[in-house]
N, C-alpha and C positions, 0 to 999 in steps of 0.2 A: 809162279802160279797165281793167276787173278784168284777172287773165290769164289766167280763161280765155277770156276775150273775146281777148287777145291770141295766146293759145294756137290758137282757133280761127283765127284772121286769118290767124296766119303756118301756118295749115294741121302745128301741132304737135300733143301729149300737152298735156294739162296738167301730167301728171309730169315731162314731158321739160321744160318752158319754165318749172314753178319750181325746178329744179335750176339754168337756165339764167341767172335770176334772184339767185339765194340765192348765187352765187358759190363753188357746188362744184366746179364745170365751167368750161372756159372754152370758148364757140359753133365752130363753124369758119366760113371767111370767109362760107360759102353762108348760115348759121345768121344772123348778122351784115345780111348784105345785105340777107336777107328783112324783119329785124325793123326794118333801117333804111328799105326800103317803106313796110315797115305803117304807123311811127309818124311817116313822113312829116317825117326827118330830116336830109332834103335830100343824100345822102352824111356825114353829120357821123359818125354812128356808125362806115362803113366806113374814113373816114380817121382817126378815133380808134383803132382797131384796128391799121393800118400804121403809124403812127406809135410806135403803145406798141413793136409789134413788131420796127421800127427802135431802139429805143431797149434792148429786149429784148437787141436784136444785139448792139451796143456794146458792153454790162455782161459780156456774156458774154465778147467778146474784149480787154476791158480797151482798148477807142478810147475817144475821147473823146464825151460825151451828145452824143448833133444836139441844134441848137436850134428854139427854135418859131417859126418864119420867119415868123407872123404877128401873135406879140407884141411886137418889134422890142425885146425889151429884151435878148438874148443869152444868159439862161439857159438850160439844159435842160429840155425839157420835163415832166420828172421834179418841178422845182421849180415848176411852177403846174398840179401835177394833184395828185386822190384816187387814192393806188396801192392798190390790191390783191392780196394773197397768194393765187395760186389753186395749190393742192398736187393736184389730180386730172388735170392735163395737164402735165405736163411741169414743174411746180414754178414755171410763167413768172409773169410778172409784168404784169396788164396795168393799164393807166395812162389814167385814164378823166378826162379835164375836165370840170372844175363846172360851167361854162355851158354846155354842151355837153348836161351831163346835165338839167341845171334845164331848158333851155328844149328838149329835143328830146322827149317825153316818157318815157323811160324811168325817169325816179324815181320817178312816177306811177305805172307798171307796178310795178317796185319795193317801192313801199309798196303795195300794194294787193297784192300775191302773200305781203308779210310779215303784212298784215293776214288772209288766209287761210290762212296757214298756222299762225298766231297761233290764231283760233277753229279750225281741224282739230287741233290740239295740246291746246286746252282739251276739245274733248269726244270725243278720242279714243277712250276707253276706252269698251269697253260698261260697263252698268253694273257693281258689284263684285256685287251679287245674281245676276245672272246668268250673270257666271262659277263662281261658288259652287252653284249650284243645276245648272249644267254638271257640275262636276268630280264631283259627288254621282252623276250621271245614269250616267254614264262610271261609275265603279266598278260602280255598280250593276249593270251588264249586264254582269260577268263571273261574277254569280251567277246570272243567269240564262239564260247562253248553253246553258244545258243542262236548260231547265226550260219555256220557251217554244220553241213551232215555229219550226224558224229562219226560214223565210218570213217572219214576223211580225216579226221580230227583227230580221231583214237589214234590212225595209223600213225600221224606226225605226230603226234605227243610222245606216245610208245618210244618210238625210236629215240626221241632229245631223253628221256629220262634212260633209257638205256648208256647215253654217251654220257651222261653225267656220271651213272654209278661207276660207269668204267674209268672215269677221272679220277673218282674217288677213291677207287681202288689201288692208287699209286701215290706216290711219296708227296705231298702237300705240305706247304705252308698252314698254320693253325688258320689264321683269317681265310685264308682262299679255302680252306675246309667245312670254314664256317657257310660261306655264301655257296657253295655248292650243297652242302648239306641242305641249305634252307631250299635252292632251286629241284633239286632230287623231292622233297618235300610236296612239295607244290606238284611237280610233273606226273608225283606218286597221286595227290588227291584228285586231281584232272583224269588219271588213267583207270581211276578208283569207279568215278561218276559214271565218267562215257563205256566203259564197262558197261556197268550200270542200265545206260540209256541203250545198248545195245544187247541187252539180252544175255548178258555172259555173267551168272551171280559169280563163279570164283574166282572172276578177275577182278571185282569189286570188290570182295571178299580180304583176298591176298593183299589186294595196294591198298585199301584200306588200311590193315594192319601194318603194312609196310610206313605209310605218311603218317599214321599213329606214333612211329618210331621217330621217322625224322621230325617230330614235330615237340617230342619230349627232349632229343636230343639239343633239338636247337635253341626252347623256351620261349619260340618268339608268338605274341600271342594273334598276331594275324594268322598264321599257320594252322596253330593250336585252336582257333574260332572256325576256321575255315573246316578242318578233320571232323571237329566237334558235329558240327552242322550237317556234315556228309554221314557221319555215323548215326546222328539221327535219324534221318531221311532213311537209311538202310532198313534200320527199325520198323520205322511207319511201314514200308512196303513189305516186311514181314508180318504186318501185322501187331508188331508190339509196340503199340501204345504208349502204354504206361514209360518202357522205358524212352521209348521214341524222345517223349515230354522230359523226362530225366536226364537225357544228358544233355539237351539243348537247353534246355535251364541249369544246368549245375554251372555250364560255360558262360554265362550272361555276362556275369559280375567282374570276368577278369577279365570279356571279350574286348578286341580291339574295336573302336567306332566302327568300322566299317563291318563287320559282321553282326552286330549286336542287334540291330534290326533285324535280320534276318534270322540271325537265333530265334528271339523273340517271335517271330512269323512262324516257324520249326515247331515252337513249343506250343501255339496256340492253336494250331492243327489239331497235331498230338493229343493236346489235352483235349480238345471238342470230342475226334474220335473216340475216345478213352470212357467216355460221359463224364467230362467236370466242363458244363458252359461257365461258369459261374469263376472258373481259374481261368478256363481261355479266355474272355472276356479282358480279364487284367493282362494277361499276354499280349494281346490285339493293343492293349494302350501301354505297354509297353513300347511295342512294335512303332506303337505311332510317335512314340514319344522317341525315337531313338534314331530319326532317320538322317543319315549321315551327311555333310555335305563336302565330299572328298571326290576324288577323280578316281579314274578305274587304279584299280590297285588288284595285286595278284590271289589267288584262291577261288573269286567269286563272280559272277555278275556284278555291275555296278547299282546298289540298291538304290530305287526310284520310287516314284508313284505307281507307276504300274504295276510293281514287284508288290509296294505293299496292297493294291487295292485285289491282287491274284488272291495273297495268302489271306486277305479278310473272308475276301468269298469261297475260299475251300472251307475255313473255320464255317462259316455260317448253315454252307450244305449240311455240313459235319454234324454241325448242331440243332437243325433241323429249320434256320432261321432263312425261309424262302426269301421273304422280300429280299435280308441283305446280301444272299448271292448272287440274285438276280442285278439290284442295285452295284452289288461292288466289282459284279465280274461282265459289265458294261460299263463302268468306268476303267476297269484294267483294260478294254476292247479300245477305246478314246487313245489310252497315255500310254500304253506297252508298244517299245520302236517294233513296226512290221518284221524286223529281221529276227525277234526272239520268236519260234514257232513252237516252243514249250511254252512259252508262258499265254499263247494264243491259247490253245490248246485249252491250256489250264481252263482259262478265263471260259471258255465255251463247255467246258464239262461241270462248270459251276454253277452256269446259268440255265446247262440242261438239267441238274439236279433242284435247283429249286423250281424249275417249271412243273416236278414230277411233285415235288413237298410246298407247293401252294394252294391252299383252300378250295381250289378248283385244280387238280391239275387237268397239265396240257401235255400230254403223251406226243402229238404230232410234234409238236414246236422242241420239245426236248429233244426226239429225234432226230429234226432237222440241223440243231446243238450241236448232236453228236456226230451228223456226218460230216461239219465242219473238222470235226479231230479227224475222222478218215484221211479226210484231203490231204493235212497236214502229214498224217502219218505216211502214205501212199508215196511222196515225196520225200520223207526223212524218217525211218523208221526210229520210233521210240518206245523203249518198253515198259517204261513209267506212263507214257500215256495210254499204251496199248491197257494196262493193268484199270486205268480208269475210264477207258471206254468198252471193259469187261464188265466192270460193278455198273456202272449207264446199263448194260442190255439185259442183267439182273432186276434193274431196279423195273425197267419196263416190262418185263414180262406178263406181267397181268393183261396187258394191252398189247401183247404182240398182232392178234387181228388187226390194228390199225397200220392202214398202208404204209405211212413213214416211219412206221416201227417194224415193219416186215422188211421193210427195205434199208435199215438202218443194222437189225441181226443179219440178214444177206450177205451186205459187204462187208460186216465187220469178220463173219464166217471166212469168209473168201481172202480176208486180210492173212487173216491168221494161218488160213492152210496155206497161203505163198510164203507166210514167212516159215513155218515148220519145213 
């Protein structure tokens, strides 16, 4: 009898019945009784168990061993059995006879659960190619989180973190555990974001707290910078500030180069919306001060010039500082590659806010701003952008009579009821 045939029999797991086996665990009496049914061991098993347990007793309270009242030689039973150490219930000690075991069939089960777990152990691993051709996959899609429709993007991701957790979900090597756990990580904050960008809060929500997990499990602090950054941003777009600023700064200190700018750029938003210019300010030279000079590397966009001259000019909207969003989000216009249409985006909802908070505003030309993010969106729907060309047709309202502010509410109108 294999075990999972025994497994089946006594109506277990196969997980649970070669734990039960390998002498991790020690059964409880019900566990015991069933398998001395199955293997039709006459009670042998259940009085080998009362007996060890008797004998358990003794050692514990310093009496003397019971003896084996059916070998009539007077020793304890202790000295004509196989003992074994089981440290996962109570440190006990149970005490299992050889004839008992030979002829009731549990060494049979025995060897044939070592024999399986023997071949699960030799071809655990996927193979080393396709971990490697994994891990490739997985960076790769941090350069294109902003270059491909996330629809597109969600669906592949989705599915590779789907086939990882299902790897993970079977017998591994500890290293090969490790590097999938790191990739499930990643595929979780990818599927967290474009969530995210597509309008779904409880799928951002969920894998959020999902790559929270893989990210403490694994300690790696690329990871851990990358979550950080994503849980920020969550914030901000609910509205909370203060904490938005909070955990993108609490993660600075141990972040990996390659996120820490970008913290920094997180935290200096944050704090403008919040009302501290005066802390965003030090954020922004932070930001400046931290700009990394590494290759695309997995979690994030590869931080550049562009990225940071985005986040100076949302900070300065934020904080009412026209010139510098006009200045810094036509320099991000210059340096951001054509193919990032978030960060386009961005850079035009920056320059439309400070056209509105300049000493003269210009209601038309912010307008015009804004129906560049249309375009953008009209082609790749975004709901991080939709959410700031919502506060744009808020901020305009005073001037909705002017024609490229009538016509900027229109299709944003119109935007919104195709996507509902």
């Amino acid at each position: 009898m294999t075990v999972v045939q025994l497994a089946e029999a006594a109506s277990y797991t196969r997980r649970y019945m070669t734990t039960v086996l390998s002498g991790r665990t020690v059964p409880s009496s019900k566990v015991v009784t069933t398998l001395d049914k199955v293997l039709r061991a006459n009670g042998e098993l259940v009085a080998l168990r009362e007996r060890a347990a008797r004998e358990q007793l003794a050692r514990r309270h310093g009496l003397p061993l019971p003896e084996d009242a059916g070998s009539g030689s007077g020793r304890p039973l202790v000295s004509q059995t196989v003992r074994a150490e089981v440290g996962l219930w109570g440190g006990d000690l149970m005490s299992v006879d050889r004839r008992t075991v030979l002829g009731g069939g549990a060494l049979a089960a025995a060897l044939a659960a070592a024999a399986d777990t023997s071949r699960a152990m030799a071809t655990a691993d996927p193979d080393p190619l396709t971990i490697d051709e994994l891990e490739q996959e997985v960076a790769a899609i941090s350069g294109r989180m902003f270059a491909v429709p996330h629809a597109v993007l969600f669906a592949s991701t989705l599915q590779r973190w789907a086939t990882v957790d299902q790897m993970l979900a079977s017998r591994l090597t500890l290293a090969t555990r490790a590097r999938l756990t790191l990739a499930a990580g990643y595929l979780a904050s990818y599927t967290a974001s474009l969530g995210g960008f597509l309008g779904q809060p409880q799928v951002k929500r969920r894998f959020l707290v999902l790559a929270r997990q893989y990210a403490d499990d694994t300690g790696d602090p690329l990871l851990i910078g990358t979550v950080a950054g994503a849980q920020s941003r969550a914030a901000l777009a609910l509205g909370q500030f203060a904490r938005a600023a909070d955990v993108a700064g609490a993660a600075i200190p141990t972040a990996h180069p390659y996120v820490k700018a970008r913290l920094a750029g997180y935290q200096a938003e944050a704090l403008a919306a919040a009302g501290h210019p005066d802390r965003a300010t030090d954020a922004l030279a932070t930001m400046r001060a931290s700009m990394p000079n590494l290759p695309l590397m997995p979690g994030t966009s590869r931080w550049d010039a562009g990225e940071e001259a985005t986040y100076a000019a949302m900070t300065c909207y934020r904080m009412g500082d026209a010139p510098g969003a006009i200045r810094n989000g036509l320099e991000a216009l210059d340096a951001i590659d054509g193919d990032d249409f978030q960060g386009v985006g961005l850079a035009h909802i920056s320059i439309a806010f400070g056209r509105i908070l300049a000493d003269r505003p210009d209601p038309a030309a912010a307008a015009v701003e804004g129906g560049h993010v249309l375009d953008i969106m009209q082609v790749t729907p975004d709901a991080s952008l939709l959410a700031r060309a919502e506060e744009l047709r808020e901020a305009l309202r005073p001037w909705n009579p002017v024609p490229e502010v009538a016509t900027y509410v229109s299709r944003l109108e119109r935007l919104i009821a195709a996507e509902v």
